[in-house]
C-alpha positions as CSV (number, residue, x, y, z in Angstrom):
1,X,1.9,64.7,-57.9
2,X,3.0,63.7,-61.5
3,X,4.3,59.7,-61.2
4,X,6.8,59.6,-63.6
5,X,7.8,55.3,-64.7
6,X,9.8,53.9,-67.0
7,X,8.1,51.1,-69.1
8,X,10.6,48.9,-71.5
9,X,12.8,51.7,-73.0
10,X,10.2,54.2,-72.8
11,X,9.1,56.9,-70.3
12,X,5.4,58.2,-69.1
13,X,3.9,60.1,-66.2
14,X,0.3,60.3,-64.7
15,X,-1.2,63.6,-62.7
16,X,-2.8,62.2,-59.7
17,X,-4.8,63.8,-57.1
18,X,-4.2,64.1,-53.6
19,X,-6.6,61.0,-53.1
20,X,-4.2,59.1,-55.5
21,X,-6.6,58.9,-58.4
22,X,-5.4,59.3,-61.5
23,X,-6.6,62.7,-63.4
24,X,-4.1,63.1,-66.5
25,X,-1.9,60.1,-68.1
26,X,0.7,61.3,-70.8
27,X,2.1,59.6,-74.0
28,X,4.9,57.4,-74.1
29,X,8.2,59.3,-74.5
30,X,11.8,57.9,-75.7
31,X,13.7,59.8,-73.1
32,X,12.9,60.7,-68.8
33,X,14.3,64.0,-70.3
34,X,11.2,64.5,-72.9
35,X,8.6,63.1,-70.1
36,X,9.9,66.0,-68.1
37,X,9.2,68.7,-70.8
38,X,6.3,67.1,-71.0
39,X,5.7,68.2,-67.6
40,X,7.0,71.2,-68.1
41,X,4.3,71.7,-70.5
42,X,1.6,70.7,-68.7
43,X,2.3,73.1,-65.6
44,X,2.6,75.9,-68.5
45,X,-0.7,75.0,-70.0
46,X,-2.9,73.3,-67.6
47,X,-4.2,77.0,-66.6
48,X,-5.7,78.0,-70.1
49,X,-9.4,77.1,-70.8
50,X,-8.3,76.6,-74.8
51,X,-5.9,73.9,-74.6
52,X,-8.4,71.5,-72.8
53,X,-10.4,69.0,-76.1
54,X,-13.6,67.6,-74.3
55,X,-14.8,64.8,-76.4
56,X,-17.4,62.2,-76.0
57,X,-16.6,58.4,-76.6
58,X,-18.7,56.2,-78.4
59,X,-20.0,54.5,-75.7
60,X,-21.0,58.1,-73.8
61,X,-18.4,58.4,-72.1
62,X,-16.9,61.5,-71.8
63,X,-13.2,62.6,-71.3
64,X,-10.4,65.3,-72.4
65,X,-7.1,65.9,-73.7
66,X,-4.6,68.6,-72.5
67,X,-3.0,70.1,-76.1
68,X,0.2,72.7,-76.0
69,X,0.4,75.7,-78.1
70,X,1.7,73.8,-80.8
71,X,-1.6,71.6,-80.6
72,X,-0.1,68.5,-79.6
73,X,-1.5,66.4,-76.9
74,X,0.6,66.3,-74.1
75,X,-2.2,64.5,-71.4
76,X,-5.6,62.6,-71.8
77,X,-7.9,62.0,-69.2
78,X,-9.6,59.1,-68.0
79,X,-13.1,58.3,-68.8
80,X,-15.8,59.5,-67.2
81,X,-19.8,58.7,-66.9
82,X,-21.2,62.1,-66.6
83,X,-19.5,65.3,-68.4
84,X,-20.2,67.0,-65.1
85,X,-17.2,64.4,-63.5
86,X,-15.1,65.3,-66.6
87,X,-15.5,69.5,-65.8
88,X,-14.4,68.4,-62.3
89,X,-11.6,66.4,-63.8
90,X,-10.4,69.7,-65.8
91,X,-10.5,71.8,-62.3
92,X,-8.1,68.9,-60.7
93,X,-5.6,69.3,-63.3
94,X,-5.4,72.8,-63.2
95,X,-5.5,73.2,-59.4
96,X,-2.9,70.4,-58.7
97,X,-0.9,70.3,-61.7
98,X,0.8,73.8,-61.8
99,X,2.5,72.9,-58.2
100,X,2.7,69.2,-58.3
101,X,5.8,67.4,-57.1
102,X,7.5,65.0,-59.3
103,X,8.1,61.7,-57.7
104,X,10.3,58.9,-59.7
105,X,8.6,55.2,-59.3
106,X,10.2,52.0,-60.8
């Protein structure tokens, strides 16, 4: 499900799994409005191979960013130890994203 908040004046959403982990965070938006395209954009994307950025941290870490067509980044992942746990985290986002609820938290 994506767990859209509000922070201050600003809105973001994380993808979590079904065991409640967190697998895609967004970026801060100035409008619930714009996290929702945001959404939007995710469930449009999520499915395409080319818009996932797999990059490895200076510590060795590694982790990803979901772009749109436009390039922009519209979710990073969390970090993980072993690129083989970041591939899995790229199969969770496009299995559960494309059908995933929205649910509004405060």
């Amino acid at each position: 499900m994506f767990e859209l908040k509000k922070k201050g004046d600003q809105y973001h959403f994380n993808l979590k799994a079904s065991n409640g982990q967190v697998i895609l965070t967004s970026e801060m938006y100035n409008s619930k409005a714009s996290a929702k395209n945001g959404i939007e954009s995710i469930q449009k994307n999520c499915g395409d191979d080319a818009r996932y950025e797999k990059k490895t941290a200076k510590n060795g870490k590694f982790h990803f960013n979901l772009k749109s067509t436009n390039g922009q980044i519209i979710g990073s992942s969390q970090m993980y130890s072993a690129e083989s746990g970041m591939n899995n985290g790229i199969e969770s986002v496009k299995k559960n994203a494309p059908e995933a609820e929205v649910k509004e938290v405060e």
